[in-house]
Backbone of each chain as ProteinMPNN parsed JSONL, in Angstrom:
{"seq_chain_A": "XXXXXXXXXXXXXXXXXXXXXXXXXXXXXXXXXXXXXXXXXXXXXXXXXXXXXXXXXXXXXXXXXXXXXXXXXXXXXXXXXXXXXXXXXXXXXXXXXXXXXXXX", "coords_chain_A": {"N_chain_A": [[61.293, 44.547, 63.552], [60.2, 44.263, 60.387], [57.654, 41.944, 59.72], [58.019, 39.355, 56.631], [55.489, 38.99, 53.828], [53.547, 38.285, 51.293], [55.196, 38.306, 48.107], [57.757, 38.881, 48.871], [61.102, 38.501, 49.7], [64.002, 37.341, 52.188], [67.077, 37.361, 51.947], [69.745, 35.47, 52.929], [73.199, 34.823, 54.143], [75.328, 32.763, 55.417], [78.545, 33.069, 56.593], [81.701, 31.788, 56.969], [85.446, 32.886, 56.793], [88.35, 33.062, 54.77], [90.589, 34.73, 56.045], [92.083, 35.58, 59.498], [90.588, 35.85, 62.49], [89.617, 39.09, 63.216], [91.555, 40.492, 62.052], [93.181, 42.816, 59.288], [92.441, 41.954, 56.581], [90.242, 40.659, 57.167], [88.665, 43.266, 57.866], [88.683, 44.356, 55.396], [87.712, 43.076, 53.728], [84.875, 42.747, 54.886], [84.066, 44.921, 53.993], [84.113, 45.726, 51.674], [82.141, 43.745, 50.965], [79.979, 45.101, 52.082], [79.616, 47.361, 50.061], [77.554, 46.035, 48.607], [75.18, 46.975, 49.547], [74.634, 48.723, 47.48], [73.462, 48.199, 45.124], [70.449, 47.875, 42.876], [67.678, 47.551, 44.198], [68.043, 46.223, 46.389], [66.971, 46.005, 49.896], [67.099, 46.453, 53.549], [69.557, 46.043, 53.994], [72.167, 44.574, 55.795], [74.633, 43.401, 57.498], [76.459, 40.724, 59.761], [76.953, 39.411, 62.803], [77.943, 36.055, 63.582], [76.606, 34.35, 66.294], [76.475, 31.631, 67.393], [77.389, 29.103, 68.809], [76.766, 26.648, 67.724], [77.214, 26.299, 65.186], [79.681, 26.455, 62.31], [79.762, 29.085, 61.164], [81.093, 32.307, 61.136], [80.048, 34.873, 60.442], [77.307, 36.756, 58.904], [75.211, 37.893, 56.055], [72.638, 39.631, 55.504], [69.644, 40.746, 53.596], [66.911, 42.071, 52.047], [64.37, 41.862, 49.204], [62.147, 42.693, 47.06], [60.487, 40.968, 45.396], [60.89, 38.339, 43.472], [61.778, 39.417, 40.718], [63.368, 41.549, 41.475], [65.157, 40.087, 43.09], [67.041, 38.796, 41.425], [68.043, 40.292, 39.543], [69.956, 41.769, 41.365], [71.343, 38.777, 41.166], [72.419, 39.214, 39.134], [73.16, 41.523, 38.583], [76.288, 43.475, 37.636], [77.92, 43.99, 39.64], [77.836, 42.51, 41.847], [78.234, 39.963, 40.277], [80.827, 40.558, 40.432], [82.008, 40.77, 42.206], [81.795, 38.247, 43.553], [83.103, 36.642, 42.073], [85.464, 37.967, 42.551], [86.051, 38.393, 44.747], [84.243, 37.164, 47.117], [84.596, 33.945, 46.138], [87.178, 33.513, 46.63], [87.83, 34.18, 49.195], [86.126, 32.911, 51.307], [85.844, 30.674, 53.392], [83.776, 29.214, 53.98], [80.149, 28.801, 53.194], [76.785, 29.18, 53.845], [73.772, 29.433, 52.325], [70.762, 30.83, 52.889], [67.013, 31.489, 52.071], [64.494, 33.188, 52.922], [61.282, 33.239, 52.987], [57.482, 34.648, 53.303], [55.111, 32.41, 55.544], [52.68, 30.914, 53.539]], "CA_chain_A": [[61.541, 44.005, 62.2], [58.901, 44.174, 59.55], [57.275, 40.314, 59.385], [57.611, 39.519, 55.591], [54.541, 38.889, 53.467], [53.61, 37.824, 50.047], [56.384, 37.676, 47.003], [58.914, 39.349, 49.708], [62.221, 37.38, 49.711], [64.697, 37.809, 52.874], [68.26, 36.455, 51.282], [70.47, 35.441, 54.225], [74.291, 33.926, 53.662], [76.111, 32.309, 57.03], [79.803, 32.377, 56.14], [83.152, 32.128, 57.388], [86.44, 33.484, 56.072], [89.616, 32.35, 54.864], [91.421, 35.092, 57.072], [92.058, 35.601, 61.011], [89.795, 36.777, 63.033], [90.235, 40.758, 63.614], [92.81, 40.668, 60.982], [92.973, 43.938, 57.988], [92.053, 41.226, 55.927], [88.983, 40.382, 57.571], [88.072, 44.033, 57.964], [88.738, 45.058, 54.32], [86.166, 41.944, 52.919], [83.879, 43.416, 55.192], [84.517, 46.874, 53.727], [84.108, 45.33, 50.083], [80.591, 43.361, 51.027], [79.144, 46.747, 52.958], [79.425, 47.461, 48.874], [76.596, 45.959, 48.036], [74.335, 47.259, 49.932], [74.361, 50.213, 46.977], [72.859, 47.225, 44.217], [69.263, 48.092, 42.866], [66.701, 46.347, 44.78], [68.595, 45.675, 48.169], [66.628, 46.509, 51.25], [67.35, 46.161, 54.823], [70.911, 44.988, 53.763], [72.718, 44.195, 57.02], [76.214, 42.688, 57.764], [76.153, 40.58, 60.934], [78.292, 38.577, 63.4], [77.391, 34.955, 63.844], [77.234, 33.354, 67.699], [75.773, 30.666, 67.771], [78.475, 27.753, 68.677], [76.353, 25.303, 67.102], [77.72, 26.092, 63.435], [81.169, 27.268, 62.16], [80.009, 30.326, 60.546], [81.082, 33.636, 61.756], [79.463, 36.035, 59.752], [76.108, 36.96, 58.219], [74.761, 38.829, 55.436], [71.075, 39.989, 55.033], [68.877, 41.4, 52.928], [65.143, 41.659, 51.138], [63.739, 41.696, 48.033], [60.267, 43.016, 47.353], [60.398, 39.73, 45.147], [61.891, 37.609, 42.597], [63.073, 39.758, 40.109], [64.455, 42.461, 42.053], [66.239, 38.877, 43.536], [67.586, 37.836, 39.575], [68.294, 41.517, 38.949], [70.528, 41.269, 41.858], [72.49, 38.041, 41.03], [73.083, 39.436, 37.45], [74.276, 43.023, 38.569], [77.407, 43.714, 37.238], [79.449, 44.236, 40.956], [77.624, 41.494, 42.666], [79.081, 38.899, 39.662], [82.316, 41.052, 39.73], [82.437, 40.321, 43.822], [81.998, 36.703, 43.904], [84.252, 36.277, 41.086], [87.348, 38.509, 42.951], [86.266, 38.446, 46.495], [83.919, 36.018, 47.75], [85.094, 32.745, 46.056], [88.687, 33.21, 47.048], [88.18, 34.269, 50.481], [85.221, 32.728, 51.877], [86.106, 28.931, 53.889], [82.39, 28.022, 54.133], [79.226, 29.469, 53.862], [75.184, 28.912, 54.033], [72.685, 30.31, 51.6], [69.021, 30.865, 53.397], [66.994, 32.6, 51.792], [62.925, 33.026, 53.383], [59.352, 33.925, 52.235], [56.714, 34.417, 54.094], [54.384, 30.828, 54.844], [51.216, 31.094, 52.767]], "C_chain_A": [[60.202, 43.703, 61.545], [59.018, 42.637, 59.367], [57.546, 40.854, 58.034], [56.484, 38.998, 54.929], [54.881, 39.047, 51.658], [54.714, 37.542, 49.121], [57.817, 37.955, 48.378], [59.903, 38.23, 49.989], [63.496, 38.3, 51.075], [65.817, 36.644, 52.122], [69.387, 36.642, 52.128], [71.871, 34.23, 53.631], [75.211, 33.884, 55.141], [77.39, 32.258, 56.457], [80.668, 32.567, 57.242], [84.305, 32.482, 56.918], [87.783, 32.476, 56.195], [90.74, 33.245, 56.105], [90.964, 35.093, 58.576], [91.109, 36.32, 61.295], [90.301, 37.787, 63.798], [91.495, 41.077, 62.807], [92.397, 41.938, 59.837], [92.496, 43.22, 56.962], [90.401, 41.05, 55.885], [88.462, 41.747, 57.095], [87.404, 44.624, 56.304], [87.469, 44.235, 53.369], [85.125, 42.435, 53.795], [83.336, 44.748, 54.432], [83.586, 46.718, 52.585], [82.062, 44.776, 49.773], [80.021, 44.363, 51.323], [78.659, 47.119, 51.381], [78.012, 47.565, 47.985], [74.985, 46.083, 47.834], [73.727, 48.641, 48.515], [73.578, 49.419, 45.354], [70.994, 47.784, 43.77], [68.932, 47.287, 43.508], [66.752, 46.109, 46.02], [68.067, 46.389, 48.881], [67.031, 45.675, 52.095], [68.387, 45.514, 54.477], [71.737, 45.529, 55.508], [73.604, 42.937, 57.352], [75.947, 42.263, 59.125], [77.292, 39.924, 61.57], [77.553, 37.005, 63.724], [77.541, 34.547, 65.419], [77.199, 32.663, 67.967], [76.947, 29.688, 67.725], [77.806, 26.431, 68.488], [76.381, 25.053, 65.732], [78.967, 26.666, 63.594], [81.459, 28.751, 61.474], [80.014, 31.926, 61.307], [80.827, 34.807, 61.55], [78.231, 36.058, 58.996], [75.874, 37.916, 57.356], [73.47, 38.747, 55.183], [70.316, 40.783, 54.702], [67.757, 41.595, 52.516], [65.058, 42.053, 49.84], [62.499, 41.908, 47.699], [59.714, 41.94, 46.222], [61.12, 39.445, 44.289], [62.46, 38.284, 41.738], [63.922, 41.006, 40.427], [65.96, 41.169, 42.427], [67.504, 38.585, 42.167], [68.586, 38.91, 39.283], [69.932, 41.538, 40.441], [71.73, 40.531, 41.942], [73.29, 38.044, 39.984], [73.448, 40.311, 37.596], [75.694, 42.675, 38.62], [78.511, 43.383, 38.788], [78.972, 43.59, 41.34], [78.263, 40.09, 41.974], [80.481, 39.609, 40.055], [83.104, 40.711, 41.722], [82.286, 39.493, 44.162], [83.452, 36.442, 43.152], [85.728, 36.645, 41.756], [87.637, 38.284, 44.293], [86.049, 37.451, 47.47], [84.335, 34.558, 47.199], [86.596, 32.572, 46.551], [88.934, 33.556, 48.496], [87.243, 34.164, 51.58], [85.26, 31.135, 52.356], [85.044, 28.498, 53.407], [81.609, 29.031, 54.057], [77.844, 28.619, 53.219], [74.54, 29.356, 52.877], [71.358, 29.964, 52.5], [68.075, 31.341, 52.929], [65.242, 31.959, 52.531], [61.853, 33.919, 52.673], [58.345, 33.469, 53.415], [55.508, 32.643, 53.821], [52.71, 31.7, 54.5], [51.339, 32.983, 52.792]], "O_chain_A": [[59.298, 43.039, 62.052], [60.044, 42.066, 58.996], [57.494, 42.058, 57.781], [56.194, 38.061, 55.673], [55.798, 39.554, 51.01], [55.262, 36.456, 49.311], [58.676, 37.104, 48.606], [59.54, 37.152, 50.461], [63.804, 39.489, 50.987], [65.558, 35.478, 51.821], [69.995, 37.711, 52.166], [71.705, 33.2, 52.977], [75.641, 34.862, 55.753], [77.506, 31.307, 55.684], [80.482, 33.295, 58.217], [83.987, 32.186, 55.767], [88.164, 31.648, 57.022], [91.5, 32.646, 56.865], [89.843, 34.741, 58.941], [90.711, 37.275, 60.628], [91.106, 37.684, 64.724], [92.299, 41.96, 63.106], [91.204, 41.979, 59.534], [91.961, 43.982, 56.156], [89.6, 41.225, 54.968], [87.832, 41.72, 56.038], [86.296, 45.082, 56.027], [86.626, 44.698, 52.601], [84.128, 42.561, 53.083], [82.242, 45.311, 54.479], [82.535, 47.346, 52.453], [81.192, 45.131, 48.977], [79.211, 44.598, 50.426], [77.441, 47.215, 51.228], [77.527, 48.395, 47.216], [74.118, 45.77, 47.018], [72.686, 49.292, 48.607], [73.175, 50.217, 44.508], [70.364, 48.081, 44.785], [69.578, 46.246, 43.628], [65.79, 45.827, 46.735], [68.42, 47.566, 48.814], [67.316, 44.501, 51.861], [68.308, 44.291, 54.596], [71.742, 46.625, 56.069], [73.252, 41.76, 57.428], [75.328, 43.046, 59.845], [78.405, 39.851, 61.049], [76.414, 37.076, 64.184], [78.705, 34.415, 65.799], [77.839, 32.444, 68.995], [77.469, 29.462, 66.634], [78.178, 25.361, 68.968], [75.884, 24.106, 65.122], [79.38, 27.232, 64.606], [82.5, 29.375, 61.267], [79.076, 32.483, 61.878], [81.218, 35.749, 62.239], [78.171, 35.068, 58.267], [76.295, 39.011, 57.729], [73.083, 37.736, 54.597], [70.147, 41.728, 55.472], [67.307, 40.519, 52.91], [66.002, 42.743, 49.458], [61.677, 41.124, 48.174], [58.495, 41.967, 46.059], [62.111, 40.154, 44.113], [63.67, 38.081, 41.64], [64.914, 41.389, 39.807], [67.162, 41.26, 42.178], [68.667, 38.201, 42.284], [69.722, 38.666, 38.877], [71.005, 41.177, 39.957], [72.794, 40.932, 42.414], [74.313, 37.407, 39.733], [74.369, 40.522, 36.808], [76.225, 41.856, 39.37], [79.546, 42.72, 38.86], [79.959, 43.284, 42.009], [78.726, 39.205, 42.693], [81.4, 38.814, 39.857], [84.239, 40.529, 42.162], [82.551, 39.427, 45.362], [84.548, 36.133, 43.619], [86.776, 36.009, 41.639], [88.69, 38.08, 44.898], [86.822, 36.947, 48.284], [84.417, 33.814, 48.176], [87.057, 31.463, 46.822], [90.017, 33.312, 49.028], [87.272, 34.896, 52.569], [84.66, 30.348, 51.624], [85.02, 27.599, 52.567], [81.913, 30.1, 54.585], [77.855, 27.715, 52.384], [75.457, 29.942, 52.301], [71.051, 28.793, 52.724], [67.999, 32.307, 53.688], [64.882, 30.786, 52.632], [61.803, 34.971, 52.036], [58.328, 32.475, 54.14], [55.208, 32.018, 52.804], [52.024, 32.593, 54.997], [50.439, 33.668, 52.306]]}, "seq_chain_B": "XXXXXXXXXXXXXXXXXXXXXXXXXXXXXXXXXXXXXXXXXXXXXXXXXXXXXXXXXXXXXXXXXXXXXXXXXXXXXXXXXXXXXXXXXXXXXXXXXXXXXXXX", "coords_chain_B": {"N_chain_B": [[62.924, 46.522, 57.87], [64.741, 46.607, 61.889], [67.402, 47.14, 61.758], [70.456, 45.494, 63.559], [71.675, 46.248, 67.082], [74.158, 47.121, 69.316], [73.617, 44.844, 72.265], [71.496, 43.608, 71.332], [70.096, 40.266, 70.045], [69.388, 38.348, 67.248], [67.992, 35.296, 66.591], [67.653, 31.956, 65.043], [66.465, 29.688, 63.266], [66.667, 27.228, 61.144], [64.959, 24.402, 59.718], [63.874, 20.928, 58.794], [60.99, 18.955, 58.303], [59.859, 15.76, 59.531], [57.343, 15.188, 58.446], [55.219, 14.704, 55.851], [55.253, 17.462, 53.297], [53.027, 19.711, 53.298], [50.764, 18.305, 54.9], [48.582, 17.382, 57.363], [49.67, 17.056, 59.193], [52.119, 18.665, 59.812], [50.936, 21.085, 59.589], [49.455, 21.062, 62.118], [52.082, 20.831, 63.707], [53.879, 23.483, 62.956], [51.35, 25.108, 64.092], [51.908, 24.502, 66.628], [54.574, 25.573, 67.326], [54.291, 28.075, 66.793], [52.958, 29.097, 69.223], [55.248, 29.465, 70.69], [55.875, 32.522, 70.587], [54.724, 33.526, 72.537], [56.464, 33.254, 74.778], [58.025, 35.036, 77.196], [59.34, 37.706, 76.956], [60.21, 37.458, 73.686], [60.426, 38.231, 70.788], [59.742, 39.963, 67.361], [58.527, 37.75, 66.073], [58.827, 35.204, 63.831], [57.305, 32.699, 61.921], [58.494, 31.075, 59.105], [58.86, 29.957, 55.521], [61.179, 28.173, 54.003], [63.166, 28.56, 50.969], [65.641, 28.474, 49.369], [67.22, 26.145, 47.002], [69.691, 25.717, 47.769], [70.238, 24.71, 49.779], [68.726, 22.267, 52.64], [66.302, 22.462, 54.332], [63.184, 23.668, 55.156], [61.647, 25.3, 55.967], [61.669, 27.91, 58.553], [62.639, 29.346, 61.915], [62.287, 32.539, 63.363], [63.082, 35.059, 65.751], [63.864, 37.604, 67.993], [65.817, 39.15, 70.828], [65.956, 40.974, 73.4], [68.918, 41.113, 74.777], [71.141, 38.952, 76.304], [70.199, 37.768, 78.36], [67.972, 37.797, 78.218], [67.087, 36.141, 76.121], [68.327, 33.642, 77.385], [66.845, 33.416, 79.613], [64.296, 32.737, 77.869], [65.351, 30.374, 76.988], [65.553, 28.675, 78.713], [62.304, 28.441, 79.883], [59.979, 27.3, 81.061], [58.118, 26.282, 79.253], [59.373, 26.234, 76.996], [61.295, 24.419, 76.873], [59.539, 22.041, 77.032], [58.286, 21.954, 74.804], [60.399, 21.207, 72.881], [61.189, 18.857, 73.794], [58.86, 17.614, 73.66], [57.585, 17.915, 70.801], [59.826, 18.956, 68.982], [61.955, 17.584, 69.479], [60.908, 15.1, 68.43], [60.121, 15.674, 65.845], [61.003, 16.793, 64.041], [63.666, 16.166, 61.404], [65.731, 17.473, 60.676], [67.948, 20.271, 61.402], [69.284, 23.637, 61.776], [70.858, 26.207, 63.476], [71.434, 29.455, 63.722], [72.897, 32.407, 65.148], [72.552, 35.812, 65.497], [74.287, 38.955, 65.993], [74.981, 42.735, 66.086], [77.526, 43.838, 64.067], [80.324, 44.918, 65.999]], "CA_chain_B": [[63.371, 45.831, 59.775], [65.375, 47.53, 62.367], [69.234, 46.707, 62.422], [70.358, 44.894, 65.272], [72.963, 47.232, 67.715], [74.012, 46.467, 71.085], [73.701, 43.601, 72.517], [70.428, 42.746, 70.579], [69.938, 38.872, 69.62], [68.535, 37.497, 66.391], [67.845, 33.927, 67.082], [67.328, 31.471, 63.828], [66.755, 27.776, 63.215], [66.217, 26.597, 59.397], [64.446, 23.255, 59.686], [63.227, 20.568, 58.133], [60.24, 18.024, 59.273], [59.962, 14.097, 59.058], [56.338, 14.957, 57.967], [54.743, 15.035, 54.404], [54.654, 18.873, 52.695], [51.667, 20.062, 53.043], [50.033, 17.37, 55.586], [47.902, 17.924, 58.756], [51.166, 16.732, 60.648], [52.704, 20.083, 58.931], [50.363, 22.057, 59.736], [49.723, 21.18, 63.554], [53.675, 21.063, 63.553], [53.697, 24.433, 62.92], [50.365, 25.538, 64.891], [52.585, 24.16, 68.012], [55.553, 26.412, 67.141], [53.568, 29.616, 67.047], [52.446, 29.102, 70.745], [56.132, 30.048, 71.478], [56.139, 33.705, 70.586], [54.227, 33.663, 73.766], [57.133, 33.326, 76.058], [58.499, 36.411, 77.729], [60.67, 37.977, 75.882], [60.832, 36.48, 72.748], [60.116, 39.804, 69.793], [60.092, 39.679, 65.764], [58.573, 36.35, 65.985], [59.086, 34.844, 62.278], [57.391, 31.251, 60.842], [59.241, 31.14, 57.71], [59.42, 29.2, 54.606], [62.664, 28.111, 53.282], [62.751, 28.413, 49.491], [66.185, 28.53, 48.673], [67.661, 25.255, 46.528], [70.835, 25.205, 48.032], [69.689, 23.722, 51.442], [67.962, 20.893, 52.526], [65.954, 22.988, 55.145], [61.972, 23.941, 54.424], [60.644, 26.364, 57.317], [62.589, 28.907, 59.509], [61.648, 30.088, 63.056], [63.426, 33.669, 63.761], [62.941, 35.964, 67.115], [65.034, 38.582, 68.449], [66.418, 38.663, 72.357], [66.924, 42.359, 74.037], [70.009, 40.862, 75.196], [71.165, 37.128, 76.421], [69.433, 37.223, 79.947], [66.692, 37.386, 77.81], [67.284, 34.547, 75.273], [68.327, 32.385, 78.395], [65.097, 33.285, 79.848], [63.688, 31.582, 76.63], [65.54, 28.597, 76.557], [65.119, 27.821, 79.668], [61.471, 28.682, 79.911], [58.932, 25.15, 80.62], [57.161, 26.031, 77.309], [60.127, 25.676, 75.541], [61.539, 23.121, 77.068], [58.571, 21.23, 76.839], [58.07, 22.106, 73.358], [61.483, 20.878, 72.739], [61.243, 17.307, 74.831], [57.326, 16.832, 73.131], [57.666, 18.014, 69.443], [60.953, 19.657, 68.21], [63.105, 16.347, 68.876], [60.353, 13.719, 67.921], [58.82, 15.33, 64.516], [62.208, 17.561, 63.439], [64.556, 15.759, 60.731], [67.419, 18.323, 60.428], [67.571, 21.684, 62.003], [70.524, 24.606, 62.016], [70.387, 27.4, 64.468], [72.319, 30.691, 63.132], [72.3, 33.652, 65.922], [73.154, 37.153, 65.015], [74.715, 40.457, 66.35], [75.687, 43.109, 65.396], [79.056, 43.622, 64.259], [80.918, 45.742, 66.574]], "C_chain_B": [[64.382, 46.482, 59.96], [66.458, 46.654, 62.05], [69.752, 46.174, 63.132], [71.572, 46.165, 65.873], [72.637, 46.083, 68.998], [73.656, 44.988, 71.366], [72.541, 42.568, 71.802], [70.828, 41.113, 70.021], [69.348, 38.479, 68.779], [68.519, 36.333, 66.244], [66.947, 33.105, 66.134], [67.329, 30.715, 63.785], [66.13, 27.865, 61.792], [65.848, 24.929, 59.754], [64.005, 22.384, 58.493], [62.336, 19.296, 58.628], [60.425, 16.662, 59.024], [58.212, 14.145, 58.379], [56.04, 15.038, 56.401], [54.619, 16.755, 54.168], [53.556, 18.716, 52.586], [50.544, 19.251, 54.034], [49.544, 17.922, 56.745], [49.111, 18.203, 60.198], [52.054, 18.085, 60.892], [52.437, 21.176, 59.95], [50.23, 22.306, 61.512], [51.391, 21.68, 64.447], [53.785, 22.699, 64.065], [52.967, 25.581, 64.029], [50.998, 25.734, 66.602], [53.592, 25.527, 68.505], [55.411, 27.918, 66.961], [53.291, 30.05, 68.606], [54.253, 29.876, 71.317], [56.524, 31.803, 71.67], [55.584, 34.599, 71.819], [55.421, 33.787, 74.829], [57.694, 34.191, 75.883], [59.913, 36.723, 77.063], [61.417, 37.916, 74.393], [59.695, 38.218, 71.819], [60.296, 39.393, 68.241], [59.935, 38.349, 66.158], [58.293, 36.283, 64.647], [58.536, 33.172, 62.257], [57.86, 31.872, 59.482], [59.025, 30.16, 56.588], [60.753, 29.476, 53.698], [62.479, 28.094, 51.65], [64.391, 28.699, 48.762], [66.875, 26.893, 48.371], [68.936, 24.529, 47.123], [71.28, 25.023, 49.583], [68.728, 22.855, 51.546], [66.652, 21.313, 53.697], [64.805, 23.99, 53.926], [61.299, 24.787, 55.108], [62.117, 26.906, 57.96], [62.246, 29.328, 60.538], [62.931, 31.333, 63.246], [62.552, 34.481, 64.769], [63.622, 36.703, 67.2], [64.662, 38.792, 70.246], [66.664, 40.419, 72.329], [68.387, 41.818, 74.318], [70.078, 39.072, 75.729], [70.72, 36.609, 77.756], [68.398, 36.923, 79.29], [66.503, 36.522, 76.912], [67.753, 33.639, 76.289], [67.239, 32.328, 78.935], [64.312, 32.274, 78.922], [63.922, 30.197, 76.726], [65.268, 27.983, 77.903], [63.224, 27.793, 80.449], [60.573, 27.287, 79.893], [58.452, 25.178, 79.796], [57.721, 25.97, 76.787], [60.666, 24.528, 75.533], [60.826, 21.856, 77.017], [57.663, 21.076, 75.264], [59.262, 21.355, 72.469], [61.47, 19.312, 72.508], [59.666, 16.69, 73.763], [56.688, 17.055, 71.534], [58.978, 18.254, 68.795], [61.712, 17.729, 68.048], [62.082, 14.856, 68.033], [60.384, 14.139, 66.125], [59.654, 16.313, 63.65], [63.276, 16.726, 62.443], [65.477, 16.527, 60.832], [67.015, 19.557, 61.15], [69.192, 22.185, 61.719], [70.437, 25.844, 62.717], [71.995, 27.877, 64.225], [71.466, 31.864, 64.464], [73.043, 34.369, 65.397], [73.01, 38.38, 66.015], [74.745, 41.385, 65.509], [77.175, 43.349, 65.372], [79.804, 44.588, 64.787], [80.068, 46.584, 67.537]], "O_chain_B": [[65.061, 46.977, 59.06], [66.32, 45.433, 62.108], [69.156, 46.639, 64.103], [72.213, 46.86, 65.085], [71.894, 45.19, 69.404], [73.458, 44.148, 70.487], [72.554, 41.342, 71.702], [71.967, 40.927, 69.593], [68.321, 37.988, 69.247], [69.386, 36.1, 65.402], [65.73, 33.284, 66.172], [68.354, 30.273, 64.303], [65.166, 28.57, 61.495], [66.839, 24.289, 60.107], [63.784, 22.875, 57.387], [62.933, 18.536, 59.39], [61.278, 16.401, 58.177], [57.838, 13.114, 57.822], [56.939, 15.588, 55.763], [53.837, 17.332, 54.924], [52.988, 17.827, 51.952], [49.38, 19.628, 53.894], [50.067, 18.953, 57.167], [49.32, 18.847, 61.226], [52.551, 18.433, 61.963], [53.131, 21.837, 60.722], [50.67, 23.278, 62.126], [51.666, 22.476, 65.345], [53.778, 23.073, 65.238], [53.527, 26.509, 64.613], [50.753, 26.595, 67.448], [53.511, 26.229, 69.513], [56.312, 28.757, 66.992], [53.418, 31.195, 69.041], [54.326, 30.699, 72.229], [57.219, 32.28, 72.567], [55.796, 35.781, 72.087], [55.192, 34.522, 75.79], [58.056, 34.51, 74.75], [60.996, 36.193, 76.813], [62.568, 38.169, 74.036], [58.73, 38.883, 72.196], [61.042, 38.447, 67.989], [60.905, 37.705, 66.556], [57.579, 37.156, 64.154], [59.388, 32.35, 62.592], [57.574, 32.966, 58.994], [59.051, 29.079, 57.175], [61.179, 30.424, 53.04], [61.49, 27.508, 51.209], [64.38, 29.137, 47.612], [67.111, 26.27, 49.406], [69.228, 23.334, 47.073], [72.317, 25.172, 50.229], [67.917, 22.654, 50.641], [65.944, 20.339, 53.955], [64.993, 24.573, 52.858], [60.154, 25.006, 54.713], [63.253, 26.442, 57.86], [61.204, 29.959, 60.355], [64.143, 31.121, 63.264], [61.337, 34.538, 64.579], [64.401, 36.665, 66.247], [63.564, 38.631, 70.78], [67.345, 41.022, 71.5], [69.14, 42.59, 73.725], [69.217, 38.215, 75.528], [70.801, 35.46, 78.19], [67.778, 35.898, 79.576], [65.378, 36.028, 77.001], [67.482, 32.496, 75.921], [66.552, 31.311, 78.849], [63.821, 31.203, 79.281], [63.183, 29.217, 76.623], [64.792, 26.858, 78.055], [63.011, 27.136, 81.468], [60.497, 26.456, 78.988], [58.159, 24.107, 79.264], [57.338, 25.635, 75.665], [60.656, 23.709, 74.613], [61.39, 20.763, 76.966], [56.762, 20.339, 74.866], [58.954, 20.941, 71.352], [61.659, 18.687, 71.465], [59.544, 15.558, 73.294], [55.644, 16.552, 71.118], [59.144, 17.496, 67.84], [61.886, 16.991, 67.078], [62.505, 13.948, 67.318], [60.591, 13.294, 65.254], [59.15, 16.697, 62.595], [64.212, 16.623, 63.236], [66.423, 15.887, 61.293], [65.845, 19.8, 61.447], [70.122, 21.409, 61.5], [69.616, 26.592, 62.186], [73.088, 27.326, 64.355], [70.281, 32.102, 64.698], [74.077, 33.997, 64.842], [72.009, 38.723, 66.644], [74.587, 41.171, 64.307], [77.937, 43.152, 66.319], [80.095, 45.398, 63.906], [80.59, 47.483, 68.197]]}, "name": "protein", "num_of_chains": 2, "seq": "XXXXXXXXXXXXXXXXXXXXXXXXXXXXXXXXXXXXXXXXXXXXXXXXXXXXXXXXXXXXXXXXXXXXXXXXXXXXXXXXXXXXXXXXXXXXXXXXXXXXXXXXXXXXXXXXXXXXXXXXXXXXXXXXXXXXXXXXXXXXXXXXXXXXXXXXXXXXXXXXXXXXXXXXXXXXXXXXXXXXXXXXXXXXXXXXXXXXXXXXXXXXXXXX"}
């Protein structure tokens, strides 16, 4: 994994879901996020599984940014508002935002 | 950065210190927490800064594990444990540790 360096933004979201786990439900919001990997700007986008039994979230999404306004450009594209709005607010229990930059 | 497959391990803590931003305490802090990329096994070593608003968490440490013999190796390793026992719990305010797979 490339260290990141200077403006470079890694934008990491811990969630969990309103449906079962291994459910068509589950799979198909997976299906829907995979989506956005096709957004200007998005590198290294990568869907994950959470393990750690020291939080409740069971899923990860992560990405980079070669900096801030690829990041902006991003939270204002059209299908990334149009997939919180239909997908992720109605079927997401809990989740994290992380996002990192390299120090100094 | 590569993808994770297989049993790979990405291994994440979002922190935050009891010290002043920006202070010597910080900085040694830190200096300490670098020494670990030293123990066997431990790959994609990451200091981080946190920079997103909607956490209370200001630094990030991330690694990656061939597999979980080799992240138990880690944790149980005397430099971590002793890194643990002689900085992490004294000079740590909050912490969250997020691990990642991949999915399927």
């Amino acid at each position: 994994m490339a260290a990141l360096s200077g403006p470079r933004i890694r934008h990491s979201v811990a969630f969990a879901l309103n449906h079962t786990e291994g459910s068509a439900e589950e799979a198909t919001f997976l299906d829907a996020l995979r989506a956005l990997a096709a957004i200007p700007g998005v590198e290294a986008f990568e869907i994950l599984r959470e393990t750690s039994p020291k939080n409740g979230y069971r899923f990860g999404i992560s990405m980079e940014f070669a900096g801030p306004d690829a990041y902006a450009a991003y939270n204002e594209h059209p299908d990334h508002v149009r997939f919180v709005e239909t997908r992720w607010l109605p079927e997401v229990a809990d989740f994290l935002e992380i996002d990192y930059e390299a120090v100094e």
